[in-house]
mmCIF file of the N, C-alpha and C atoms, coordinates in Angstrom:
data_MODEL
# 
_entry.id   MODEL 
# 
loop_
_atom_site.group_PDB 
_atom_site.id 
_atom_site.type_symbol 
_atom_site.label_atom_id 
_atom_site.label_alt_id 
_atom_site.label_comp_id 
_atom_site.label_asym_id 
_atom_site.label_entity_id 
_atom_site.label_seq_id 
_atom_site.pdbx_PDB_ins_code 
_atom_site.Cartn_x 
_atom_site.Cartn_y 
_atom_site.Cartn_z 
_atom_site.occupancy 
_atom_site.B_iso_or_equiv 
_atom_site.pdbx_formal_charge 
_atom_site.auth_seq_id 
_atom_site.auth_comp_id 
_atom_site.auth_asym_id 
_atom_site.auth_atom_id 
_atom_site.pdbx_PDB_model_num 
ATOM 1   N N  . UNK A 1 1  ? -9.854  -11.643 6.392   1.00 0.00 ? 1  UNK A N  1 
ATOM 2   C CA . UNK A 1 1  ? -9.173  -10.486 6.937   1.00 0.00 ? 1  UNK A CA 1 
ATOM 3   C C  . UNK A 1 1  ? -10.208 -9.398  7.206   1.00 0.00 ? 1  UNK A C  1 
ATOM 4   N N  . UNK A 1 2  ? -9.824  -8.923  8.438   1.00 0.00 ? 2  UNK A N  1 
ATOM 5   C CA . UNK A 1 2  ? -10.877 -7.788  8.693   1.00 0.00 ? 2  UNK A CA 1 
ATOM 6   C C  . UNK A 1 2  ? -10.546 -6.357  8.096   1.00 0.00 ? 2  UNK A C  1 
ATOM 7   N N  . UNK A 1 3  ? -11.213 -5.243  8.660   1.00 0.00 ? 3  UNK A N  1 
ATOM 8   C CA . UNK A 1 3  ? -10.985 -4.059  7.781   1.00 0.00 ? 3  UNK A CA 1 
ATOM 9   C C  . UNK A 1 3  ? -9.676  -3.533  8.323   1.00 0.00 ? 3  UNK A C  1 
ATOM 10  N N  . UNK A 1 4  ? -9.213  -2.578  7.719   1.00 0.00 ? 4  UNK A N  1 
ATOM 11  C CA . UNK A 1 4  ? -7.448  -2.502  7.029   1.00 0.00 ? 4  UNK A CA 1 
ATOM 12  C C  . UNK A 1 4  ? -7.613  -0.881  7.655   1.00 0.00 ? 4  UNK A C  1 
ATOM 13  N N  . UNK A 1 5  ? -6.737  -0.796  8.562   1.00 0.00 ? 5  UNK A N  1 
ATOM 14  C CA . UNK A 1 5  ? -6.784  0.663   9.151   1.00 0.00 ? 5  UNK A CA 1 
ATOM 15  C C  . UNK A 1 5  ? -5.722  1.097   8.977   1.00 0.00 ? 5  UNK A C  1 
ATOM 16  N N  . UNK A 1 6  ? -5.671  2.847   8.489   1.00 0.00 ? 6  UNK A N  1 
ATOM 17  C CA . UNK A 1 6  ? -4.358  3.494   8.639   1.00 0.00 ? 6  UNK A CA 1 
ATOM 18  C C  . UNK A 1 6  ? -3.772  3.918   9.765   1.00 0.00 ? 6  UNK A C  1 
ATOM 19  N N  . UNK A 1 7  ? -2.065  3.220   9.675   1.00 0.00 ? 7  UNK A N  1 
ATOM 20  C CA . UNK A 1 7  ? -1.478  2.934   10.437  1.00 0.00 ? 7  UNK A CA 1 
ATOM 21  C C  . UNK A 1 7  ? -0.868  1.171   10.937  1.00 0.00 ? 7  UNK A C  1 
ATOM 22  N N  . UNK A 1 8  ? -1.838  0.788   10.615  1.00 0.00 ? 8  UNK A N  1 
ATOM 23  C CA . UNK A 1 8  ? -1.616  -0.701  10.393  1.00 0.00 ? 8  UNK A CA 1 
ATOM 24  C C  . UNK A 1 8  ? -0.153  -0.628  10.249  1.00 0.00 ? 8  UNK A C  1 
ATOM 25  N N  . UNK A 1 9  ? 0.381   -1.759  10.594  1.00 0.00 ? 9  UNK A N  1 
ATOM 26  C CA . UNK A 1 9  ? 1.690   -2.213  10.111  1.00 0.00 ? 9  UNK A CA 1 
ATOM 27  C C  . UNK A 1 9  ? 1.904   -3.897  9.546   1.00 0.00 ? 9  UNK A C  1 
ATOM 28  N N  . UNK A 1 10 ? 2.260   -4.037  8.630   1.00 0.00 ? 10 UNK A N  1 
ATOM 29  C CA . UNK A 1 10 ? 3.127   -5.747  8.244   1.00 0.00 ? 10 UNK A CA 1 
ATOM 30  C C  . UNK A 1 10 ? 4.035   -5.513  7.372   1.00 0.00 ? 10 UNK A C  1 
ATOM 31  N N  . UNK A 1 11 ? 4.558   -6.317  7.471   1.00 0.00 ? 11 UNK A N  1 
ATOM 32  C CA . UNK A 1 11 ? 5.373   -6.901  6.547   1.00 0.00 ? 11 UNK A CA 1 
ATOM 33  C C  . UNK A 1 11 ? 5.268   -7.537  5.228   1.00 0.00 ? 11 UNK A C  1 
ATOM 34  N N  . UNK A 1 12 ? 6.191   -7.148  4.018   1.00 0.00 ? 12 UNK A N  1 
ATOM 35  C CA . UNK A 1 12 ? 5.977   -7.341  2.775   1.00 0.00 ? 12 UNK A CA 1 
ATOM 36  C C  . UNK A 1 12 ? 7.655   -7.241  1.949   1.00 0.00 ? 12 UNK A C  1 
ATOM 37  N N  . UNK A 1 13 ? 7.871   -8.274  1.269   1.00 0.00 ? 13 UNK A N  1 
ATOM 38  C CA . UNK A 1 13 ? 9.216   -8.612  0.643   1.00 0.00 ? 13 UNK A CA 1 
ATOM 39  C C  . UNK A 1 13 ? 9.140   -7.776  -0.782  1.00 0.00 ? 13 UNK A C  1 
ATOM 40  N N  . UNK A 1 14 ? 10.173  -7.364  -1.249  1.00 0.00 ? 14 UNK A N  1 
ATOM 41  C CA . UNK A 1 14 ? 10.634  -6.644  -2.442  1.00 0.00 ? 14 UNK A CA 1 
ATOM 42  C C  . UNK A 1 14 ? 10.764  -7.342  -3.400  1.00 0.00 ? 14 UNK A C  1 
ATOM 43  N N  . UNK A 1 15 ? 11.276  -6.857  -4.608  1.00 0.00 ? 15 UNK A N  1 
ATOM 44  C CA . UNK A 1 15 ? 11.572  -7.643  -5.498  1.00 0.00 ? 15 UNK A CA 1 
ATOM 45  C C  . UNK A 1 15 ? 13.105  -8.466  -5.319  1.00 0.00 ? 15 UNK A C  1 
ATOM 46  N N  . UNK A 1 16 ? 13.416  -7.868  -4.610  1.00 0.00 ? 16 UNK A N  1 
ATOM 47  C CA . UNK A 1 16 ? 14.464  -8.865  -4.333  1.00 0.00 ? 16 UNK A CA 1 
ATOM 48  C C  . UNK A 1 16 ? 14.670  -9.903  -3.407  1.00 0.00 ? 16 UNK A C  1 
ATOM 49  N N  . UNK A 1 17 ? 13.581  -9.792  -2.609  1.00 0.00 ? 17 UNK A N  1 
ATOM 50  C CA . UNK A 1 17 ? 13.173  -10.807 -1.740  1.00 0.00 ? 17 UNK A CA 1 
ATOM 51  C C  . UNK A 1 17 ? 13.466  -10.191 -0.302  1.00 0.00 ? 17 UNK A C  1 
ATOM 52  N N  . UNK A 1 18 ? 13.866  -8.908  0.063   1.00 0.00 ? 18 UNK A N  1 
ATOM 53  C CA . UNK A 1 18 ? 13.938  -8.305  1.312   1.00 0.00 ? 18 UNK A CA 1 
ATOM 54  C C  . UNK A 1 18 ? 13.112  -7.857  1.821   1.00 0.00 ? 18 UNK A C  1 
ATOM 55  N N  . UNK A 1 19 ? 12.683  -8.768  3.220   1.00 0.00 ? 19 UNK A N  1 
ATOM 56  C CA . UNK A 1 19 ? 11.485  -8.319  4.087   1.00 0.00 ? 19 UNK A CA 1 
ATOM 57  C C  . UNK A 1 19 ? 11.619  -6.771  4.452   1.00 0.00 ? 19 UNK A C  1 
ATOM 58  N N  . UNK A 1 20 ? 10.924  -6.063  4.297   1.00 0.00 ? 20 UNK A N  1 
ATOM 59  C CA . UNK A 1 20 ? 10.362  -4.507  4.704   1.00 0.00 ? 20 UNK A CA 1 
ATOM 60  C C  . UNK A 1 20 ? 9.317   -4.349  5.816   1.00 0.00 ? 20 UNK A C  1 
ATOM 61  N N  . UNK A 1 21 ? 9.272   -3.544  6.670   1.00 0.00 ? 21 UNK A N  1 
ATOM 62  C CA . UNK A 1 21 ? 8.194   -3.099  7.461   1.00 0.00 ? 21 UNK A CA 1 
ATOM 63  C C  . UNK A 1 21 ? 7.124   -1.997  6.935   1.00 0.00 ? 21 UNK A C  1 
ATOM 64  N N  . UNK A 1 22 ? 5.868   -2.046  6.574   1.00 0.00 ? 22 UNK A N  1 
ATOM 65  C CA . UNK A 1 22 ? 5.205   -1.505  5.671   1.00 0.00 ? 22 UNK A CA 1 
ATOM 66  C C  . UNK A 1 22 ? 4.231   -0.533  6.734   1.00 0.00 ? 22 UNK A C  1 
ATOM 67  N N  . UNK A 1 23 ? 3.788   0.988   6.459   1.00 0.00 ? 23 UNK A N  1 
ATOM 68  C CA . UNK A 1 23 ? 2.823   0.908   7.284   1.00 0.00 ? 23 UNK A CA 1 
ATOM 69  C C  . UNK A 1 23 ? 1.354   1.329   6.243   1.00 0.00 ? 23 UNK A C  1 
ATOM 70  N N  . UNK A 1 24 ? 0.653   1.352   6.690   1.00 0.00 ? 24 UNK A N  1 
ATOM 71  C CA . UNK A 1 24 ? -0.885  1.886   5.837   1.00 0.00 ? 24 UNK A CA 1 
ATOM 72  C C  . UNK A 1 24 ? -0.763  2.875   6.004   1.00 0.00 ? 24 UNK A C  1 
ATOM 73  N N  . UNK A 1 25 ? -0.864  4.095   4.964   1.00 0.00 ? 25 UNK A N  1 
ATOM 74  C CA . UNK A 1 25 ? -1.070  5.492   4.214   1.00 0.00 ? 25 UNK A CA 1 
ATOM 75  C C  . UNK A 1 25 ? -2.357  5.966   4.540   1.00 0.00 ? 25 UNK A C  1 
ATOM 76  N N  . UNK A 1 26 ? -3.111  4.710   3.490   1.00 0.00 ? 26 UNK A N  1 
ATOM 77  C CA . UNK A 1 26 ? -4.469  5.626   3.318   1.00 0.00 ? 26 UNK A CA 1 
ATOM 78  C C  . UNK A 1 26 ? -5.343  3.935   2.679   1.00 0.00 ? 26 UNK A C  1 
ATOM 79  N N  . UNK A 1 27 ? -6.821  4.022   3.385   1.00 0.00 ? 27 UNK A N  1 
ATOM 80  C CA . UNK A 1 27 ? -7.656  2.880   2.658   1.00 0.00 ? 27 UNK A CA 1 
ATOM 81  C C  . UNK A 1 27 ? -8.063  3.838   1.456   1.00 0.00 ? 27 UNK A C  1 
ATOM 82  N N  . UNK A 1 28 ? -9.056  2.897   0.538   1.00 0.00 ? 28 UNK A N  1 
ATOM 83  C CA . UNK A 1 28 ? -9.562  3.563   -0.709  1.00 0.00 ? 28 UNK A CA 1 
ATOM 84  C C  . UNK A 1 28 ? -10.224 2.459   -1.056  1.00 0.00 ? 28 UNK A C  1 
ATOM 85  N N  . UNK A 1 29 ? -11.945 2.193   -1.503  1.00 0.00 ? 29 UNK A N  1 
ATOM 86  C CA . UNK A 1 29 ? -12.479 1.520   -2.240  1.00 0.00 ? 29 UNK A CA 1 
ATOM 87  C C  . UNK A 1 29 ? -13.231 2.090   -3.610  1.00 0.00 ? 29 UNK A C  1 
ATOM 88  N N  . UNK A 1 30 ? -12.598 1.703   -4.608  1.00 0.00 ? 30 UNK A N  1 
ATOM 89  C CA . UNK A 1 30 ? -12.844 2.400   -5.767  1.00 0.00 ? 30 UNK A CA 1 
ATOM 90  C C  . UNK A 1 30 ? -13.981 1.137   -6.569  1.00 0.00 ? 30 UNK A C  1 
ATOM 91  N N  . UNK A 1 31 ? -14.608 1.291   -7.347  1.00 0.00 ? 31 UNK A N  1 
ATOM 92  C CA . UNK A 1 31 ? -15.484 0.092   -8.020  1.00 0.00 ? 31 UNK A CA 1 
ATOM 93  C C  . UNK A 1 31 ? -15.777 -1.247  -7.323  1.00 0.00 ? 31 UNK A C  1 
ATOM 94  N N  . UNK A 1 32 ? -15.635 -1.336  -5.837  1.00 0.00 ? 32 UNK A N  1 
ATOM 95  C CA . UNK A 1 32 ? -16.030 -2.221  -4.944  1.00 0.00 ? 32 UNK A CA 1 
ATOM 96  C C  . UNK A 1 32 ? -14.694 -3.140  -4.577  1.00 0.00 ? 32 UNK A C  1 
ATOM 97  N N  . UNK A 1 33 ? -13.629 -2.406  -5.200  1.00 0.00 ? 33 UNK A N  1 
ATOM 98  C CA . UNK A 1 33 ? -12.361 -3.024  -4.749  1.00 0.00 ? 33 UNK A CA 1 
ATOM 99  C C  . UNK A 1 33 ? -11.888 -2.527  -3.785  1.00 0.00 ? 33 UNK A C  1 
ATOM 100 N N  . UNK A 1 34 ? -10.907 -3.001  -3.115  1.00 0.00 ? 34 UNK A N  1 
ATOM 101 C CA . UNK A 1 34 ? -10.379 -2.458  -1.647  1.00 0.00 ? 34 UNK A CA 1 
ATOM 102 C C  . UNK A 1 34 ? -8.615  -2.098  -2.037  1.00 0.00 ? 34 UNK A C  1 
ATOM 103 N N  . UNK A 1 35 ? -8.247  -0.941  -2.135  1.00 0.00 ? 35 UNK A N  1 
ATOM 104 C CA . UNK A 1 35 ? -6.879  -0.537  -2.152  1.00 0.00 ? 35 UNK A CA 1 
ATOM 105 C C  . UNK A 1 35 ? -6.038  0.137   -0.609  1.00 0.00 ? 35 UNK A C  1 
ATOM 106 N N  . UNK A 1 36 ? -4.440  -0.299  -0.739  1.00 0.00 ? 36 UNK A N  1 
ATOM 107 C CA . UNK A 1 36 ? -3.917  0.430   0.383   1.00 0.00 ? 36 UNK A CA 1 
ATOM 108 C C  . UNK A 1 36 ? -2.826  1.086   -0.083  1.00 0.00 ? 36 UNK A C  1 
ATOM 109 N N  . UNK A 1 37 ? -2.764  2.718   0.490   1.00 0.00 ? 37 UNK A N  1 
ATOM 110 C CA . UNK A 1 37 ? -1.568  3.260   0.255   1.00 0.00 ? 37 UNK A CA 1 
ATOM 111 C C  . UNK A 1 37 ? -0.462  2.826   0.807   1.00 0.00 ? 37 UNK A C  1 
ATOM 112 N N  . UNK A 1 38 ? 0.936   2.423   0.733   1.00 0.00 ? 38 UNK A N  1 
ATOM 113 C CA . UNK A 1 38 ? 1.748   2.291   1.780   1.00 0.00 ? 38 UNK A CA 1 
ATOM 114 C C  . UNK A 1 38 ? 3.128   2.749   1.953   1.00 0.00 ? 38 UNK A C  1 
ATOM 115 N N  . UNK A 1 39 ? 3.853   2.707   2.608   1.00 0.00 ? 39 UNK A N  1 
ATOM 116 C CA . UNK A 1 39 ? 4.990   3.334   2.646   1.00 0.00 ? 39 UNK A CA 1 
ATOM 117 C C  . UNK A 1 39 ? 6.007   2.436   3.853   1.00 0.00 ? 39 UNK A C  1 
ATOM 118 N N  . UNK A 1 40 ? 7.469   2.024   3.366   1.00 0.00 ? 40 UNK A N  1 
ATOM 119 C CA . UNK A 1 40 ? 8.342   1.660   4.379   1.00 0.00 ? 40 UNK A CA 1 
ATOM 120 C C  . UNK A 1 40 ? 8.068   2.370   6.036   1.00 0.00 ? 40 UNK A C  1 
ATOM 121 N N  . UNK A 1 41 ? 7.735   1.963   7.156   1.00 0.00 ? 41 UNK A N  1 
ATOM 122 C CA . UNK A 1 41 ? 7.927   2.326   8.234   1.00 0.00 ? 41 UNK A CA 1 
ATOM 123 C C  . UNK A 1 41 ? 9.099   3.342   8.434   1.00 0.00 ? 41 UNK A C  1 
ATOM 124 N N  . UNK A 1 42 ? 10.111  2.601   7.856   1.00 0.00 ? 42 UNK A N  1 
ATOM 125 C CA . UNK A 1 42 ? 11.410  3.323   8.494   1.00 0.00 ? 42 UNK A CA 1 
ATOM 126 C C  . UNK A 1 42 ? 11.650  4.498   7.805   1.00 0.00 ? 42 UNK A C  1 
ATOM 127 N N  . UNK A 1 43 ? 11.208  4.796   6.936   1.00 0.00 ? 43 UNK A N  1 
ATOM 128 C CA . UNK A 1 43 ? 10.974  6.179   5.813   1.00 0.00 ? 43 UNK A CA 1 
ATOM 129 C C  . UNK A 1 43 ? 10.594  7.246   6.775   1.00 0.00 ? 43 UNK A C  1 
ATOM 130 N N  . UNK A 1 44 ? 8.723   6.475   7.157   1.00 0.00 ? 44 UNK A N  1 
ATOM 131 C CA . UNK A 1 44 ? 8.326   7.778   7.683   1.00 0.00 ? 44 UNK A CA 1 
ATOM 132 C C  . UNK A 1 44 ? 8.725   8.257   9.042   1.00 0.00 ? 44 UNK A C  1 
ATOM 133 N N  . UNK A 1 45 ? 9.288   7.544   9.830   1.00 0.00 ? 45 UNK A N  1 
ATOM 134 C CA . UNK A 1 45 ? 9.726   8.009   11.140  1.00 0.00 ? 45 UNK A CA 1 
ATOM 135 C C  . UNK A 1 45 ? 11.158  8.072   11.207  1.00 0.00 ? 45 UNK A C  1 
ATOM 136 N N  . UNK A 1 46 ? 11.603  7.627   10.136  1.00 0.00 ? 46 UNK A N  1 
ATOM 137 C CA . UNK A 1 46 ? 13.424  7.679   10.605  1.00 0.00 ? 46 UNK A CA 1 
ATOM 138 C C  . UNK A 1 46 ? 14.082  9.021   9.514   1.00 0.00 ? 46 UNK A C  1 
ATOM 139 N N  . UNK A 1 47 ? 13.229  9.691   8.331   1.00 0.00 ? 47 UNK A N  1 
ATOM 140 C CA . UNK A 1 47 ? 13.605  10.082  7.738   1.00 0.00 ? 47 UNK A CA 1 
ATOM 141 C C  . UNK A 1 47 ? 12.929  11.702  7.749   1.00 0.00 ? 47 UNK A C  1 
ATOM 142 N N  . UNK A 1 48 ? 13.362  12.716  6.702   1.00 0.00 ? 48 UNK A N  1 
ATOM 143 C CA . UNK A 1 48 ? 13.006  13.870  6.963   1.00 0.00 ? 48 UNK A CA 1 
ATOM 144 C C  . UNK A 1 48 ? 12.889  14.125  5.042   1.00 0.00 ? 48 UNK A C  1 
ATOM 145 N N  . UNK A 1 49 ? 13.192  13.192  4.358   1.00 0.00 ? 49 UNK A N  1 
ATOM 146 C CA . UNK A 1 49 ? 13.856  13.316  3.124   1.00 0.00 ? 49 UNK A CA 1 
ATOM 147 C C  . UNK A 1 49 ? 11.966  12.856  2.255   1.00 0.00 ? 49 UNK A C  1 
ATOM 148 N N  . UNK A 1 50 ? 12.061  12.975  0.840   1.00 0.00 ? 50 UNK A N  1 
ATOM 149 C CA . UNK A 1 50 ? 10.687  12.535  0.088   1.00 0.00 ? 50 UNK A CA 1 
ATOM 150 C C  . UNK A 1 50 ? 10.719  10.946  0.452   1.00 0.00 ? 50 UNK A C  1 
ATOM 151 N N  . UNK A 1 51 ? 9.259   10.529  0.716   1.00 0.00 ? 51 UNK A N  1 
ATOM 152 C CA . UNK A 1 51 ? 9.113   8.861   0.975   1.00 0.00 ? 51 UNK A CA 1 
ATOM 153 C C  . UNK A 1 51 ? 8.209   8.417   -0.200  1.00 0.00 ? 51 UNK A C  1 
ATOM 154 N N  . UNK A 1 52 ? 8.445   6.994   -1.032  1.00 0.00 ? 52 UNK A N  1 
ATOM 155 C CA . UNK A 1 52 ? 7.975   6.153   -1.503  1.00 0.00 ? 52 UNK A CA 1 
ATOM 156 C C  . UNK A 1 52 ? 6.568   5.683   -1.215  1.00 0.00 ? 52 UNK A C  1 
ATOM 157 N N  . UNK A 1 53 ? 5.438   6.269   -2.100  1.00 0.00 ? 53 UNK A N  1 
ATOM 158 C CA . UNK A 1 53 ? 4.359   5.492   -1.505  1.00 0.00 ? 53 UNK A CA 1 
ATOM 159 C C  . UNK A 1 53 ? 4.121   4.556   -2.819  1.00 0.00 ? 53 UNK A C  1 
ATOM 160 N N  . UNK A 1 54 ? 3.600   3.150   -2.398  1.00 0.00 ? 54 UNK A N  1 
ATOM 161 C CA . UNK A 1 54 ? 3.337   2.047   -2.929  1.00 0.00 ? 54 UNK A CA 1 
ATOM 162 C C  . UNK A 1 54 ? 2.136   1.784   -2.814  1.00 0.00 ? 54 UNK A C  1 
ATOM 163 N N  . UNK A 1 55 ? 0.984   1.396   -4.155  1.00 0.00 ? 55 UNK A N  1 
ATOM 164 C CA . UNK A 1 55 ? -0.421  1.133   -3.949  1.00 0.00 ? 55 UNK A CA 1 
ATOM 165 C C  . UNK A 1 55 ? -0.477  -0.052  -4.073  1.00 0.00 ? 55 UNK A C  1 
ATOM 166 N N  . UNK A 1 56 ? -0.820  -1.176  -3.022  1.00 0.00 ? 56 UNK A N  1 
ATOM 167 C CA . UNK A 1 56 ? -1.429  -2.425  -3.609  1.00 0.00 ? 56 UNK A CA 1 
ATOM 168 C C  . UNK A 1 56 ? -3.418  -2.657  -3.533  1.00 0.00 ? 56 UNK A C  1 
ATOM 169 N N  . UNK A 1 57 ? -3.175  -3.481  -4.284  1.00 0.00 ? 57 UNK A N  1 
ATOM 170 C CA . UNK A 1 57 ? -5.067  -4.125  -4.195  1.00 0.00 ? 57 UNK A CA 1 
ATOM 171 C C  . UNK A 1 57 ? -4.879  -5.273  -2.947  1.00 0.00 ? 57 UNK A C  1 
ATOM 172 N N  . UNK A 1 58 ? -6.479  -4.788  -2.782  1.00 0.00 ? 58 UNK A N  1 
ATOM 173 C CA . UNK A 1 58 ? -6.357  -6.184  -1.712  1.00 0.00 ? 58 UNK A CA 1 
ATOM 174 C C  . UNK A 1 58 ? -7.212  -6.977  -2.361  1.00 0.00 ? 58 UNK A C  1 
ATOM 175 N N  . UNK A 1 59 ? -6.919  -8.204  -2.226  1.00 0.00 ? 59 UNK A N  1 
ATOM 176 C CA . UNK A 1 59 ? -7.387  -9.671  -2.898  1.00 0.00 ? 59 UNK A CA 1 
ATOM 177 C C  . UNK A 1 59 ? -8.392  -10.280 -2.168  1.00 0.00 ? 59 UNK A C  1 
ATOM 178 N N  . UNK A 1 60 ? -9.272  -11.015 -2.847  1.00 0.00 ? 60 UNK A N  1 
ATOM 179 C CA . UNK A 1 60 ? -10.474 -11.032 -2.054  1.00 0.00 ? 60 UNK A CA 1 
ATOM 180 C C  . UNK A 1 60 ? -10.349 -12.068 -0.898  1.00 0.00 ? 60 UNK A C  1 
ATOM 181 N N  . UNK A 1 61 ? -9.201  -12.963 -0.952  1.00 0.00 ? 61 UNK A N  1 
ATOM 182 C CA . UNK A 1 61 ? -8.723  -13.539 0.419   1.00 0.00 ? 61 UNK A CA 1 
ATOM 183 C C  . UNK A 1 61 ? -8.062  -13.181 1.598   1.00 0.00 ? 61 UNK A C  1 
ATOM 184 N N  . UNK A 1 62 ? -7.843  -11.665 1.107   1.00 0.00 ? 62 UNK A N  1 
ATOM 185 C CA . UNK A 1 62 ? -6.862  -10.555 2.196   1.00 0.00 ? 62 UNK A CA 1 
ATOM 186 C C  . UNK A 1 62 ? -5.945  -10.285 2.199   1.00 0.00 ? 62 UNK A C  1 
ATOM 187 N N  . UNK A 1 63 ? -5.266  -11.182 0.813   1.00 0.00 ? 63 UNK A N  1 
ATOM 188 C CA . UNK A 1 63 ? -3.239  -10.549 1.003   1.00 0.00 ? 63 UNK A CA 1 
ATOM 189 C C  . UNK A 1 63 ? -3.711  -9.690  -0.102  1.00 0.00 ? 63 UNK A C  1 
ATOM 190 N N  . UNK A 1 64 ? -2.744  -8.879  -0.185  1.00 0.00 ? 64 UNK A N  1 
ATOM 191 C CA . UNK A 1 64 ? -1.745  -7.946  -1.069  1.00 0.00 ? 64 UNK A CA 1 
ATOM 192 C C  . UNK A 1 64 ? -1.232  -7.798  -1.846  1.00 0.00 ? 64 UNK A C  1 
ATOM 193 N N  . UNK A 1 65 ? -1.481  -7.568  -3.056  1.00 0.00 ? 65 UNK A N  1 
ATOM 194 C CA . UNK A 1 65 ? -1.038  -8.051  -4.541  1.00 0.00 ? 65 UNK A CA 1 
ATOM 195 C C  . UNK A 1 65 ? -0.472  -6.386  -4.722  1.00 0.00 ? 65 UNK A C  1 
ATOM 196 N N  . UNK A 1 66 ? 0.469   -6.653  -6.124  1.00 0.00 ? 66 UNK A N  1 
ATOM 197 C CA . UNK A 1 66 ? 0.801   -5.246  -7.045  1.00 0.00 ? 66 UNK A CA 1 
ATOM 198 C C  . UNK A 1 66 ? -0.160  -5.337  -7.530  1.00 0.00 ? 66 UNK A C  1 
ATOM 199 N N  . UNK A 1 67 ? -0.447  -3.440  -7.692  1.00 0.00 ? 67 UNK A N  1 
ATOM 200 C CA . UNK A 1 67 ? -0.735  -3.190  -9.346  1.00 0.00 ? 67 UNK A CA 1 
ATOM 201 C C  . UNK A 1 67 ? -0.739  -3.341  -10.480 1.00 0.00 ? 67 UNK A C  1 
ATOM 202 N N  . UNK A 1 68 ? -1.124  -4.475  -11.181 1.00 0.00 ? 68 UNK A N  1 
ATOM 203 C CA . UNK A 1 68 ? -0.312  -4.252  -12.572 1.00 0.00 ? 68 UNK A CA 1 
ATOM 204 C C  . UNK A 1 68 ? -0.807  -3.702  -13.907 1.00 0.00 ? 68 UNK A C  1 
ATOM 205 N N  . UNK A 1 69 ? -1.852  -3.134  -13.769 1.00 0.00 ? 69 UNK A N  1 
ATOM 206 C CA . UNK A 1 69 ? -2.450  -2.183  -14.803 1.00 0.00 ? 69 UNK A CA 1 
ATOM 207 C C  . UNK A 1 69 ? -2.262  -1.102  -14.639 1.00 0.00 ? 69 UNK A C  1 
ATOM 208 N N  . UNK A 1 70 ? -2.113  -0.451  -15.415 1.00 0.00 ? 70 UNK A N  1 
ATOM 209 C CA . UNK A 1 70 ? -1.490  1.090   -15.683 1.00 0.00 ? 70 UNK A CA 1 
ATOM 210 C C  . UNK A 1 70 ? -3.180  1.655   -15.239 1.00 0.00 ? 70 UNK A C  1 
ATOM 211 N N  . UNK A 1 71 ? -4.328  1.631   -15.473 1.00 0.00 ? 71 UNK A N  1 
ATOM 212 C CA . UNK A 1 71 ? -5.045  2.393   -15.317 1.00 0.00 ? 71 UNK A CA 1 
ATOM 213 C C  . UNK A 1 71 ? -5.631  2.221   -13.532 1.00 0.00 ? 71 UNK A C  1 
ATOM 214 N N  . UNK A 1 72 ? -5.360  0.665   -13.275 1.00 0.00 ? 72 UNK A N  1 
ATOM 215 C CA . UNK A 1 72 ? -5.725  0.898   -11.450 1.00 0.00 ? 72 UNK A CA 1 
ATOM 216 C C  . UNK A 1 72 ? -4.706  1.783   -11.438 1.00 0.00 ? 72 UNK A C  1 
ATOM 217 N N  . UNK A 1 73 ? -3.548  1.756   -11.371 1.00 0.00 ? 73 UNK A N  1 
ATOM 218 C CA . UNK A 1 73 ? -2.301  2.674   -10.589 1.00 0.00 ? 73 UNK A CA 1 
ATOM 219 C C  . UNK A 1 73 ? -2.877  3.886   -10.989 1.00 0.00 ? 73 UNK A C  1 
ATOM 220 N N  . UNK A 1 74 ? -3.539  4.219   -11.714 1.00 0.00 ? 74 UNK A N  1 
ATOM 221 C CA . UNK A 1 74 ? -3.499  5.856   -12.252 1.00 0.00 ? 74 UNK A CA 1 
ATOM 222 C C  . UNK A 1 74 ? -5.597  6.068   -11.118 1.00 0.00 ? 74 UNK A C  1 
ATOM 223 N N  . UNK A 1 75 ? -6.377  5.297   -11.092 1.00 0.00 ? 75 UNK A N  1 
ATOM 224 C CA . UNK A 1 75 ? -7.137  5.258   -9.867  1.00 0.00 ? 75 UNK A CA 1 
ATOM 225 C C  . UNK A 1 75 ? -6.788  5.516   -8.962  1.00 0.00 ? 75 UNK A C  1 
ATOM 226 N N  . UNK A 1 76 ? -5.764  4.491   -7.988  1.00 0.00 ? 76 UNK A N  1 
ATOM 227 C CA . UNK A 1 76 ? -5.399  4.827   -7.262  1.00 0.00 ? 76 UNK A CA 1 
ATOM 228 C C  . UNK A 1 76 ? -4.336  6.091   -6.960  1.00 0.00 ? 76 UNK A C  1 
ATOM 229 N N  . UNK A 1 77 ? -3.578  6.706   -7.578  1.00 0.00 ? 77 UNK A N  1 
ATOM 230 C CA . UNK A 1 77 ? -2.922  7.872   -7.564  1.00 0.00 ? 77 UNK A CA 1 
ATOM 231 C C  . UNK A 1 77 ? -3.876  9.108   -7.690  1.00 0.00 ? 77 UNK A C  1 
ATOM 232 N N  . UNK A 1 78 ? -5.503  9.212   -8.517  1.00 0.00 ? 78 UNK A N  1 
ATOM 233 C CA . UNK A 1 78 ? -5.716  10.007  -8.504  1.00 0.00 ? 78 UNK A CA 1 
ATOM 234 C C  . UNK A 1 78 ? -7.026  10.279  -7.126  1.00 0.00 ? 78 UNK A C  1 
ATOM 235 N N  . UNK A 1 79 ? -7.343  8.809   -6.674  1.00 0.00 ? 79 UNK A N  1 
ATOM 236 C CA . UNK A 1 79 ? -7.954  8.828   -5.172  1.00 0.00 ? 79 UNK A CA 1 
ATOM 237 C C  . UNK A 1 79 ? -7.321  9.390   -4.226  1.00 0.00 ? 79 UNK A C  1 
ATOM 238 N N  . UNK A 1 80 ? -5.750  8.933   -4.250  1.00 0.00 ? 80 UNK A N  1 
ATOM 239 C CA . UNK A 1 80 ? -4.973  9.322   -2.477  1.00 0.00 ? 80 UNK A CA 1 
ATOM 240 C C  . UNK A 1 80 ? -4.891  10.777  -2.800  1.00 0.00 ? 80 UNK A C  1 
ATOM 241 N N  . UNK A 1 81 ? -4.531  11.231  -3.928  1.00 0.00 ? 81 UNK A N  1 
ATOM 242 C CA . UNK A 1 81 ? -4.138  12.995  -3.733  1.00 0.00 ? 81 UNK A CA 1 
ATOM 243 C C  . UNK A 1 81 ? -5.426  13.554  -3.247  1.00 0.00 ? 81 UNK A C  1 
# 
């Protein structure tokens, strides 16, 4: 996968298994890892209300994993502000 620009758009399923339209926030490489801010598409252009941003890591094959350490999430929250 090549480099990851904001604005980008794909697709990414929930925990419940419902496909979402995702767009890129913000890149961030912290300790040589590659993170993306993101947020539902339809949030930021259909809405006027507070939007959901979601941090995943990117994996060194190019998909998109969660967070699941409390201290990346707290990296990444204190990079995007």
């Amino acid at each position: 996968m090549g480099k990851i620009d904001v604005g980008e758009l794909f697709f990414m399923s929930d925990e419940t298994d419902e496909v979402n339209e995702v767009e890129v926030l913000a890149t961030m490489t912290v300790d040589g890892r590659e993170y993306v801010a993101v947020s539902l598409s339809e949030d930021l252009h259909d809405s006027h209300d507070d939007i959901d941003v979601v941090f995943l890591k990117v994996e060194k094959d190019g998909e998109y994993a969660a967070i699941e350490l409390d201290e990346e999430f707290e990296i990444g929250l204190t990079k995007y502000h």
